[in-house]
TIPA-618817 format. One record per residue: residue number from 0; residue in three letters; chain; x, y, z negated of N, C-alpha, C in turn. Coordinates in Angstrom, 1 decimal. Each point is the difference from the previous one (the first is absolute). Layout:
# TIPA-618817
(NUM, 'ALA', 'A', (X, Y, Z), (X, Y, Z), (X, Y, Z))
...
END
This chain:
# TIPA-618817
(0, 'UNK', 'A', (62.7, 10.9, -24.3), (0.4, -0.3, -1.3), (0.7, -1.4, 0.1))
(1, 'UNK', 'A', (1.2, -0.1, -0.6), (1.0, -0.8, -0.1), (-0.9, -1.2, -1.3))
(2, 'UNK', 'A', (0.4, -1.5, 0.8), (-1.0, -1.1, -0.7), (0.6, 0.1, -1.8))
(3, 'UNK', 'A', (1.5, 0.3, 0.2), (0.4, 0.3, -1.6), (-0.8, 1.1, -0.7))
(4, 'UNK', 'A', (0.1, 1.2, 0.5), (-1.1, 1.5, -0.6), (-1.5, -0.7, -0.2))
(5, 'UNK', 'A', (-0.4, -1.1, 1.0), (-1.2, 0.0, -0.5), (0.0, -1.5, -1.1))
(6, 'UNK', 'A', (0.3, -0.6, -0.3), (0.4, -1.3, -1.3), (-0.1, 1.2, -1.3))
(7, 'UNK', 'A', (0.8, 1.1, 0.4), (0.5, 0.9, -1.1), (-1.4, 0.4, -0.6))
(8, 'UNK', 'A', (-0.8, 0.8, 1.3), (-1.2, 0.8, -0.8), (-0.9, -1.2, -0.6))
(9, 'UNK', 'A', (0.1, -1.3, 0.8), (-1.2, -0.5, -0.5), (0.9, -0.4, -1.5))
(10, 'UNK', 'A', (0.8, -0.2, -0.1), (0.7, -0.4, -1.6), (-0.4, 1.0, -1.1))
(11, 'UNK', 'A', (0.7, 1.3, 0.8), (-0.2, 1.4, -0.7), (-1.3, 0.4, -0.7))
(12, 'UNK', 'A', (-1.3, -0.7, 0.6), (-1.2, 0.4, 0.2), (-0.3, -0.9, -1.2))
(13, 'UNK', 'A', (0.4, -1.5, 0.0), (-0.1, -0.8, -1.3), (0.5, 0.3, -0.6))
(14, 'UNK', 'A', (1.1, 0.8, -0.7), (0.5, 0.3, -0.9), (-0.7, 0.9, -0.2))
(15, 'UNK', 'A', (-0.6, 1.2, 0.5), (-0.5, 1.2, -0.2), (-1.6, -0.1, -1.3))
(16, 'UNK', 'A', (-0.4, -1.3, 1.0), (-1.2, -0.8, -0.3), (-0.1, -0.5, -1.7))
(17, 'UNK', 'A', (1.0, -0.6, -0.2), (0.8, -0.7, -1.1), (0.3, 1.0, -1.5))
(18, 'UNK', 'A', (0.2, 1.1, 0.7), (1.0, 0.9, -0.7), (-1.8, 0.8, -0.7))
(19, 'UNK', 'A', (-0.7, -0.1, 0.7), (-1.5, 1.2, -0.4), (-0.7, -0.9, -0.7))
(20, 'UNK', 'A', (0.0, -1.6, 0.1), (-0.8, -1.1, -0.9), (0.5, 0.3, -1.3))
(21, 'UNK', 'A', (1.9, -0.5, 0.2), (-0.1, 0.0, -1.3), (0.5, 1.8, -1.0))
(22, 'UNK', 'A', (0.1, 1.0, 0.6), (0.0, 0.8, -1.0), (-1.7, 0.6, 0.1))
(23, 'UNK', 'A', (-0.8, -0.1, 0.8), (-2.1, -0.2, -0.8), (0.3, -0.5, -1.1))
(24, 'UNK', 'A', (0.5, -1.2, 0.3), (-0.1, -0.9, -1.4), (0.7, 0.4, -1.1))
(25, 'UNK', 'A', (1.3, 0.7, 0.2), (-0.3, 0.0, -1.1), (0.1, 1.6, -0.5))
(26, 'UNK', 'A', (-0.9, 1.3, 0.6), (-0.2, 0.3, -0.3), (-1.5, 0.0, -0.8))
(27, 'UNK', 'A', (-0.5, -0.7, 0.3), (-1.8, -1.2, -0.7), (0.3, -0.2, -1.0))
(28, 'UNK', 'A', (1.3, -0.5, -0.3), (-0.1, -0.9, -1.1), (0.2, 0.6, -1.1))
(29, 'UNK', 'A', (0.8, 1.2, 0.4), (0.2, 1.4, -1.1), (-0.8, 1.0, 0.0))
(30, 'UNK', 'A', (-1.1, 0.2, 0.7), (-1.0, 0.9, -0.5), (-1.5, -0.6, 0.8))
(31, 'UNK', 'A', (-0.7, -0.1, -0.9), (-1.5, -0.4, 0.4), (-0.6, 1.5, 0.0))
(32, 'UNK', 'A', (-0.6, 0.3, 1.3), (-0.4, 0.9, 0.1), (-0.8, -0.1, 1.4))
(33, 'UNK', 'A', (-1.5, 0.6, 0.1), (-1.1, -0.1, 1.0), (0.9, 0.6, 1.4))
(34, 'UNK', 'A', (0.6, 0.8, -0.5), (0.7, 0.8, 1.6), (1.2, -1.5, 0.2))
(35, 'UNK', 'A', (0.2, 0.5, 1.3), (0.8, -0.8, 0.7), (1.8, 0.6, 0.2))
(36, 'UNK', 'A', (0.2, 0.1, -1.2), (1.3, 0.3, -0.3), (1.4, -0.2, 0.8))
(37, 'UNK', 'A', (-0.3, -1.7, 0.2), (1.2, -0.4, 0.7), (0.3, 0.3, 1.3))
(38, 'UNK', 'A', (-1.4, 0.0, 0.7), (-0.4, 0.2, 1.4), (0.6, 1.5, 0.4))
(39, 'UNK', 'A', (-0.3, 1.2, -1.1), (0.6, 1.4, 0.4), (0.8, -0.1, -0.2))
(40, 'UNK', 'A', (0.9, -0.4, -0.7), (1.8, -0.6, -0.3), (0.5, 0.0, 1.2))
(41, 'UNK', 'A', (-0.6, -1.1, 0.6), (0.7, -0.8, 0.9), (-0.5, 0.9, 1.6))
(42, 'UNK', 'A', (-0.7, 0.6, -0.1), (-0.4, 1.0, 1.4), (0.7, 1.4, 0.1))
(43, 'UNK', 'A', (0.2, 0.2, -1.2), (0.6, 1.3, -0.2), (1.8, -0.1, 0.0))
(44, 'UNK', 'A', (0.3, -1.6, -0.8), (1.6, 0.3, 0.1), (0.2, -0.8, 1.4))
(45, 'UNK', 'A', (-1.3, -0.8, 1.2), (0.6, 0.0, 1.3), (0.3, 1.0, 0.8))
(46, 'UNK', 'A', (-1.1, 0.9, -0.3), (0.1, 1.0, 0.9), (1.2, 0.4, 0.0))
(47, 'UNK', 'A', (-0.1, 1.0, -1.4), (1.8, 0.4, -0.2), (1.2, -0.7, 0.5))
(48, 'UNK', 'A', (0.1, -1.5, 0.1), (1.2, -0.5, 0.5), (-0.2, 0.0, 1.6))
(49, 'UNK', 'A', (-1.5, -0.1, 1.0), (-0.1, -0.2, 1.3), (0.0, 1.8, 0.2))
(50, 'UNK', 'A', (0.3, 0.8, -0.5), (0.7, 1.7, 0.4), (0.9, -0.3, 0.1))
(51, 'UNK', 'A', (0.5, -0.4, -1.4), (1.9, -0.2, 0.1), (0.5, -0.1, 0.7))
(52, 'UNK', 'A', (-0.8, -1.3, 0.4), (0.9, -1.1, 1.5), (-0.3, 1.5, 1.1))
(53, 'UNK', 'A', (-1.2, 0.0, -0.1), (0.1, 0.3, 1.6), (0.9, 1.6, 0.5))
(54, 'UNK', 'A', (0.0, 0.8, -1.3), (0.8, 0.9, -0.2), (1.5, -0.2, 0.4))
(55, 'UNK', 'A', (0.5, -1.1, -1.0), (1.8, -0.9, 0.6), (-0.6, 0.1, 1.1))
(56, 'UNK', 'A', (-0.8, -0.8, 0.7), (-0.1, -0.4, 1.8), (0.0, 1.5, 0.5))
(57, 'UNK', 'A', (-0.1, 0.8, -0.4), (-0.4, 1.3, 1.3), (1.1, 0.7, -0.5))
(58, 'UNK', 'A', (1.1, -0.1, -0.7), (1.3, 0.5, -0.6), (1.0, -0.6, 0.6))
(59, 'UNK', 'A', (-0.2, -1.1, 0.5), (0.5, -1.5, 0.6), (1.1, -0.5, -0.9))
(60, 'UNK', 'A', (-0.1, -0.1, -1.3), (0.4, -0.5, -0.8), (-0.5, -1.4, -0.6))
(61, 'UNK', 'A', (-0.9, -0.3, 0.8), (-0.5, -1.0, -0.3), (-0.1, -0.7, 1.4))
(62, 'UNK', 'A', (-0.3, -1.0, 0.5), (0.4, -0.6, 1.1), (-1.6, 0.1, 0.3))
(63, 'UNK', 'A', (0.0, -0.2, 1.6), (-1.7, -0.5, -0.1), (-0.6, -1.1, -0.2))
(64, 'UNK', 'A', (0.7, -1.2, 0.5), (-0.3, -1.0, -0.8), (0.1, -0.1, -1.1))
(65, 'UNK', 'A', (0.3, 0.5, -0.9), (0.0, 0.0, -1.5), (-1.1, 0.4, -0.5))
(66, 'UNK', 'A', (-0.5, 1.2, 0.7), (-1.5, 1.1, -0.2), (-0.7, -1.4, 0.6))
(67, 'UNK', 'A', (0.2, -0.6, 1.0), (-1.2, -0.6, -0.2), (-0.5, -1.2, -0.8))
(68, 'UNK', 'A', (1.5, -0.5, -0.3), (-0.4, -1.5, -1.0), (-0.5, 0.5, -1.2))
(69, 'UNK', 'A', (0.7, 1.4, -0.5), (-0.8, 0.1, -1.4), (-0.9, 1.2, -0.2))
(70, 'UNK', 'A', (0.0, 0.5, 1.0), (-1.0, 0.5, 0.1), (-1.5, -0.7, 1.0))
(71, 'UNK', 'A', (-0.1, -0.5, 0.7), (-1.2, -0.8, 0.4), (-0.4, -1.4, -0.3))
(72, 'UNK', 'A', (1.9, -0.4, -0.3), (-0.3, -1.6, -0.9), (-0.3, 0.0, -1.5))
(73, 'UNK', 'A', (1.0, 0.7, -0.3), (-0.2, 0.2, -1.8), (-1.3, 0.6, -0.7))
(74, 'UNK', 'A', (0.1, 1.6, 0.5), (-0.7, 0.1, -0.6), (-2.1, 0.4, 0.6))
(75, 'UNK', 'A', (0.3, -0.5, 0.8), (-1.3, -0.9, 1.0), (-0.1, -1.6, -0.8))
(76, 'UNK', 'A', (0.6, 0.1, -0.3), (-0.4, -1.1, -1.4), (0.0, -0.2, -1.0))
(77, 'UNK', 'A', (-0.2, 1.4, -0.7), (0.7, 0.4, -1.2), (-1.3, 0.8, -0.1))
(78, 'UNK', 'A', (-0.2, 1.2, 0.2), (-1.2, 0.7, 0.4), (-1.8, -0.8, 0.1))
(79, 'UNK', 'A', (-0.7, 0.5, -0.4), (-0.9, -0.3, 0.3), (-1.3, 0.5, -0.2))
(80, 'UNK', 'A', (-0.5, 0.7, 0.9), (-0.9, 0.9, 0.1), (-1.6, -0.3, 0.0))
(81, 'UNK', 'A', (-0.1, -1.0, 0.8), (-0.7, -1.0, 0.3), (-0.3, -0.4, -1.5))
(82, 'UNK', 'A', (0.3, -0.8, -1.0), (-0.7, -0.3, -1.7), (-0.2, 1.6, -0.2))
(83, 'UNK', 'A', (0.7, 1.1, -0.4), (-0.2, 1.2, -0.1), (-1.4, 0.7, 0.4))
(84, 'UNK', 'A', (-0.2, -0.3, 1.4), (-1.7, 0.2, 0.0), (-0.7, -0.9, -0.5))
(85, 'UNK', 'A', (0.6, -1.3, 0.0), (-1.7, -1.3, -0.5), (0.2, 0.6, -1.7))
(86, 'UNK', 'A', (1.1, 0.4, -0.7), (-0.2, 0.3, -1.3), (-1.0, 1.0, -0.7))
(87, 'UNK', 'A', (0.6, 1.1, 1.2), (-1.0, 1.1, 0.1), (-1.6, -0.3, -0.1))
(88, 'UNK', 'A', (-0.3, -0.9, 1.2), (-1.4, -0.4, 0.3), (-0.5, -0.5, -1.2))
(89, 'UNK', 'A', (0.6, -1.0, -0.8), (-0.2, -0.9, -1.2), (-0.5, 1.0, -1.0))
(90, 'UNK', 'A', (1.3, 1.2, -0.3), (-0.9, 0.7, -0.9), (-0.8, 0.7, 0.0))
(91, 'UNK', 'A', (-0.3, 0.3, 1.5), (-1.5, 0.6, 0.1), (-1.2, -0.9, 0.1))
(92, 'UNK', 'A', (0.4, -1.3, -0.2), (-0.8, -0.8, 0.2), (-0.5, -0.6, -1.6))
(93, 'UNK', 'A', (0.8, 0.6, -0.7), (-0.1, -0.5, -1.4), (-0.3, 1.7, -0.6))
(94, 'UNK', 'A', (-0.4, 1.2, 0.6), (-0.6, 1.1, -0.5), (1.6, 0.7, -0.7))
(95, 'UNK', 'A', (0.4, 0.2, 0.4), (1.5, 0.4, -0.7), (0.1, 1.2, 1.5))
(96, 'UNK', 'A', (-0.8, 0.4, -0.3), (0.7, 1.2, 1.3), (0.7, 1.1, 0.1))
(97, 'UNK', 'A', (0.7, 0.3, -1.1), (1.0, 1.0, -0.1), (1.0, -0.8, -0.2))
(98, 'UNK', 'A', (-0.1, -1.1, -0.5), (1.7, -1.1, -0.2), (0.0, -0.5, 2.5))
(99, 'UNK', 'A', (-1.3, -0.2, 0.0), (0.0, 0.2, 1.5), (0.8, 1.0, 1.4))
(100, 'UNK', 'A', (-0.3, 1.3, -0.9), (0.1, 1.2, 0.7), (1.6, 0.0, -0.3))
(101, 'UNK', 'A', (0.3, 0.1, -1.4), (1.3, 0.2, -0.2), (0.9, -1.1, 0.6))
(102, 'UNK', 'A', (-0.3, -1.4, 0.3), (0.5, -1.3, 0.9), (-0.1, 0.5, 1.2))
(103, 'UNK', 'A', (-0.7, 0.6, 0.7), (-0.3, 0.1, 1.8), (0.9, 1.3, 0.1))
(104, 'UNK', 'A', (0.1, 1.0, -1.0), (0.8, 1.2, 0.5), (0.9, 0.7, -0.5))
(105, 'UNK', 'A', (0.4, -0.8, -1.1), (0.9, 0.5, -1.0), (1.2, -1.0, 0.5))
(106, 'UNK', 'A', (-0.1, -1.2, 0.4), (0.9, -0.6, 0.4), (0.6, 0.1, 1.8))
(107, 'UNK', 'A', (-1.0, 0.5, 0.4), (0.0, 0.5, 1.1), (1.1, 1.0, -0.1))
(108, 'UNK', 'A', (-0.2, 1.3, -0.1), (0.5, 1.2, -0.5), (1.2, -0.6, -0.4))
(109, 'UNK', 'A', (0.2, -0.7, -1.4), (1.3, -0.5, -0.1), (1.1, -0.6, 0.8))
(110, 'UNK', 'A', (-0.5, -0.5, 0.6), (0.7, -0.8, 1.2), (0.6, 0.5, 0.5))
(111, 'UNK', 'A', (-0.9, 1.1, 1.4), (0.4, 0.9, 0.1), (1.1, 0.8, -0.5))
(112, 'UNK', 'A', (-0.3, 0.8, -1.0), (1.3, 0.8, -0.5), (1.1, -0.8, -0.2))
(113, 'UNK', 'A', (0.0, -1.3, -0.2), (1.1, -1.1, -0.3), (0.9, 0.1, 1.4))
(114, 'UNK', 'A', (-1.2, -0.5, 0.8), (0.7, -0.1, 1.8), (1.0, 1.2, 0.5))
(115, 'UNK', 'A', (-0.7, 1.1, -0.5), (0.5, 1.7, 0.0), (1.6, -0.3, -0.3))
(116, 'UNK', 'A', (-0.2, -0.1, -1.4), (1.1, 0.0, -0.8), (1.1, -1.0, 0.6))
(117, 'UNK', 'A', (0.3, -1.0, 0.4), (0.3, -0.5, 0.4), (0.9, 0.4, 1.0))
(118, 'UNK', 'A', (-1.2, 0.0, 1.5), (0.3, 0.7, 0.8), (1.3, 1.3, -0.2))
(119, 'UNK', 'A', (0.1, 0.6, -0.9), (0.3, 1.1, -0.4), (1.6, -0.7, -0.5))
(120, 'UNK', 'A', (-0.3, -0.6, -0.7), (1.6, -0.2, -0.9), (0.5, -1.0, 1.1))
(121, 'UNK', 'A', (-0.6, -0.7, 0.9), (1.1, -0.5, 1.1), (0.2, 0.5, 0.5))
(122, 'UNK', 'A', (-0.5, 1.0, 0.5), (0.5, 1.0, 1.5), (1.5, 0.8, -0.6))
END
């Protein structure tokens, strides 16, 4: 990896990072609600865009370096799966366990089909 490709992902990776703070926020600010709204938002429309990419990459319409800044930098920082389980845990930890179940595998599943999708309309 070329020292410019890698400045890029770690940039990429802060913006990715940046970009998932502030649309949580403000999807919070517009709806109070126990489930973790912004968090499926943001897992579900990474996925969809890390298919995209990787779909362009395997069409080679997209460069590989490209697949990787925004797809490992971007949205490897954009994504985050990791709060997604501690959220999950939270509401089973607060007796909410179908807002639980529906958090651990509805957004799972979604993702999924997103990455599918994705996948699909780049190729």
């Amino acid at each position: 990896m070329s020292p410019g490709t890698f400045i890029a992902l770690i940039v990429a990776g802060g913006v990715g990072a940046v970009l998932r703070f502030v649309l949580d926020g403000a999807i919070r600010s517009r709806w109070s609600s126990p489930f973790p709204i912004g968090t499926g938002v943001i897992n579900v429309s990474g996925s969809f865009i890390l298919g995209l990419l990787t779909g362009l990459g395997l069409r080679m319409a997209l460069g590989h370096n490209w697949v990787l800044v925004l797809g490992t930098g971007a949205m490897g920082g954009y994504t985050t799966f990791s709060t997604a389980s501690f959220e999950t845990v939270r509401l089973a930890q607060d007796r909410r366990y179908g807002l639980a179940l529906l958090n651990g595998f509805g957004i799972l599943v979604l993702a999924l089909l997103a990455a599918w999708a994705g996948l699909e309309i780049g190729r």
